[in-house]
C-alpha positions as MATLAB code, in Angstrom:
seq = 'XXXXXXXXXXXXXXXXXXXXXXXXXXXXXXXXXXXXXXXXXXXXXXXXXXXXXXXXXXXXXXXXXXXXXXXXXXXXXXXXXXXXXXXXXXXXXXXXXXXXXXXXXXXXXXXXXXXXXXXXXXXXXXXXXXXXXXXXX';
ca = [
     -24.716  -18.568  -11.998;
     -22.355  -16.449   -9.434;
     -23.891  -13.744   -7.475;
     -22.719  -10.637   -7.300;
     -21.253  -10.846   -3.297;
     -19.599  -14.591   -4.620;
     -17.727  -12.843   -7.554;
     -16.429  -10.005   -5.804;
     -15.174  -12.382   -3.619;
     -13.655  -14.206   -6.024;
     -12.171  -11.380   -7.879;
     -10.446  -10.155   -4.512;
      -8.725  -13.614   -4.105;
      -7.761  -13.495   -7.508;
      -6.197   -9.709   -7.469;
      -4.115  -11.147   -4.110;
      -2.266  -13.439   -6.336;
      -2.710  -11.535   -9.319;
       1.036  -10.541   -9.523;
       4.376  -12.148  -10.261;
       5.629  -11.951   -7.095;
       2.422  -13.404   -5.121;
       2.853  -16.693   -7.611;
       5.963  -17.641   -6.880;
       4.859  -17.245   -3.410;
       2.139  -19.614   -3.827;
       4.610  -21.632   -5.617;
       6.571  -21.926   -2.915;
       3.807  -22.396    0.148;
       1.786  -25.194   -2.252;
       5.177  -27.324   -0.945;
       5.120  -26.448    2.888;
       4.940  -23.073    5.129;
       7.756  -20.714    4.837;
       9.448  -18.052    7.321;
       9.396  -14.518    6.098;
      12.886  -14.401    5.318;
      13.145  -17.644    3.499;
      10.717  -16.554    1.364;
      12.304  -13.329    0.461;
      15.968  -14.990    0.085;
      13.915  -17.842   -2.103;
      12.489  -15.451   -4.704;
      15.540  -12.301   -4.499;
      13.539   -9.697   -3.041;
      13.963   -7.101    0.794;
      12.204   -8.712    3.785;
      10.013   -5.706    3.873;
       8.786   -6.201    0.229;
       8.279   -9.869    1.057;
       6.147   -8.716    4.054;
       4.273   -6.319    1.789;
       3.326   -8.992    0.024;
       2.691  -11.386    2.322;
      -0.046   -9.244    4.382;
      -1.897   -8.304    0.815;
      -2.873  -11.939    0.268;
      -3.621  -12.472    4.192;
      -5.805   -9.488    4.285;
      -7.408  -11.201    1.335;
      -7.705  -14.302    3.520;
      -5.694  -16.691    2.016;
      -2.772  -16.745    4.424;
      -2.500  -17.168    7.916;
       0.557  -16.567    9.836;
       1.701  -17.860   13.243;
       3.963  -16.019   15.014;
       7.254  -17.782   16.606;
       9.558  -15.483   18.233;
      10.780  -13.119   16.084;
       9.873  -15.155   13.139;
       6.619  -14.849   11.055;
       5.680  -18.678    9.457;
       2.962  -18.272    6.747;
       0.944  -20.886    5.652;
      -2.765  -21.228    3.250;
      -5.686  -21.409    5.531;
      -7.200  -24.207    5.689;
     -10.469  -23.477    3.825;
      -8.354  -22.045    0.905;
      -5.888  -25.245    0.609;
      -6.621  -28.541   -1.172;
      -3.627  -30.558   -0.911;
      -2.539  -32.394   -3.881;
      -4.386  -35.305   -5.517;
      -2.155  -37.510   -5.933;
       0.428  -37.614   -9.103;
      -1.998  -34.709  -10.737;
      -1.277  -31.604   -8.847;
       0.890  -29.595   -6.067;
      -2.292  -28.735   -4.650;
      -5.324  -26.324   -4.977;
      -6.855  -23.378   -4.206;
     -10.124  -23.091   -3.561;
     -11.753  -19.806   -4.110;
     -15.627  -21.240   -3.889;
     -17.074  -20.550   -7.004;
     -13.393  -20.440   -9.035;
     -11.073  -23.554   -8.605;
      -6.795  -22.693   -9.151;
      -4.898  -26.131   -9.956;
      -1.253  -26.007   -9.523;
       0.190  -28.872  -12.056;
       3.487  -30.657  -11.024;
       6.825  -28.675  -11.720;
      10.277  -28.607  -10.592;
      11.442  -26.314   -8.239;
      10.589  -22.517   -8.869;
      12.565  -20.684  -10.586;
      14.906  -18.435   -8.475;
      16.353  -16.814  -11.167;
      17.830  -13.058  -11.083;
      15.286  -10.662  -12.083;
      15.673   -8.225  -14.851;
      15.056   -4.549  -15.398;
      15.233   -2.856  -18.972;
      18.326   -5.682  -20.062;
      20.143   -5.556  -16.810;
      20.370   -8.261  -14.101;
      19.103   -6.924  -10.642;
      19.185   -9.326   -7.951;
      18.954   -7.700   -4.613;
      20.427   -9.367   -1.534;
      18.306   -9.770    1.296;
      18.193   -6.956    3.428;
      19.898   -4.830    1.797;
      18.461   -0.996    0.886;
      17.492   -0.926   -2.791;
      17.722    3.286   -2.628;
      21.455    2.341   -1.758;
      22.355    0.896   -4.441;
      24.184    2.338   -7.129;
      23.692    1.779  -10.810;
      26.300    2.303  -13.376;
      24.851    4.591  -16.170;
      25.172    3.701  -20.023;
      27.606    5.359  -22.041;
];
């Protein structure tokens, strides 16, 4: 049985990747560490919503970043990471009490997202309160 302390630990690990974003993040960092800006031109999104998200699951403690330069490299800490095991999995994270087992797959997705039936694909670094939006008719 899981103590109370254990599972709100848990449960705060699991709300740092609990959102689509943060998994293709982990998607991506399961192969090897990743710059800031890679990750934002990877997955579509502004460098400062990248960074957003990138602090939310290190002040959860399951990132660590090392600074180079101007450049931010983030990587899984070392207690959180299991590398792969063999042909099974990409790796693994290790919450303590709660195990997460990434399987095998190709390359994730970096498909254009979608709001309400239009494509929206941001470019990187540019101001989404700038962009204009042709109305229905």
């Amino acid at each position: 049985m899981i103590d109370y302390q254990s599972a709100r630990k848990v449960a705060e690990l699991l709300a740092a990747v609990a959102e689509p974003t943060r998994l293709q993040i982990v998607s991506f960092l399961l192969k090897r560490p990743h710059y800031v800006g890679e990750l934002a031109e990877l997955i579509g999104i502004p460098i400062v919503n990248m960074s957003h998200h990138l602090s939310v699951m290190r002040q959860a403690g399951l990132l660590e970043d090392v600074k180079e330069g101007r450049r931010v490299r983030y990587h899984f800490r070392e207690e959180i990471y299991r590398g792969s095991n063999g042909a099974k999995s990409e790796g693994m994270l290790d919450f303590g009490h709660l195990h997460l087992i990434f399987p095998y797959t190709s390359e994730p997705s970096t498909q254009q997202r979608t709001t309400k039936g239009s494509s929206v694909a941001p470019s990187v670094g540019s101001d989404p309160k700038k962009t204009k939006r042709k109305s229905p008719k």
